[in-house]
C-alpha positions, 0 to 999 in steps of 0.5 A: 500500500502506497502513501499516495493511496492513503493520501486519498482516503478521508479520515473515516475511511483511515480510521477503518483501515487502521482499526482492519491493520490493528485486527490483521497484525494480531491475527499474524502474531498469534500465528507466529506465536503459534507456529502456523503462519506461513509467510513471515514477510507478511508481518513487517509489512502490516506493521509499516503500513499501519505506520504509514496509516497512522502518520497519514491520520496524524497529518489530516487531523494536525491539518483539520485542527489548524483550519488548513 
C-alpha cells in the first residue's frame, strides 16, 4: 500500500483501515506465536503500513485542527 493511496482516503475511511491493520497484525502474531503462519514477510509489512496509516491520520487531523 502506497502513501499516495492513503493520501486519498478521508479520515473515516483511515480510521477503518487502521482499526482492519490493528485486527490483521494480531491475527499474524498469534500465528507466529503459534507456529502456523506461513509467510513471515507478511508481518513487517502490516506493521509499516499501519505506520504509514497512522502518520497519514496524524497529518489530516494536525491539518483539520489548524483550519488548513
Amino acid at each position: 500500500m502506497k502513501a499516495r493511496e492513503l493520501r486519498d482516503l478521508s479520515a473515516a475511511e483511515l480510521r477503518q483501515k487502521e482499526l482492519d491493520l490493528i485486527t490483521e497484525l494480531f491475527n499474524l502474531k498469534f500465528q507466529h506465536a503459534t507456529g502456523q503462519l506461513e509467510n513471515t514477510e507478511r508481518l513487517p509489512q502490516v506493521r509499516k503500513d499501519l505506520a504509514r496509516v497512522k502518520t497519514i491520520l496524524g497529518e489530516k487531523i494536525s491539518a483539520q485542527d489548524k483550519g488548513v
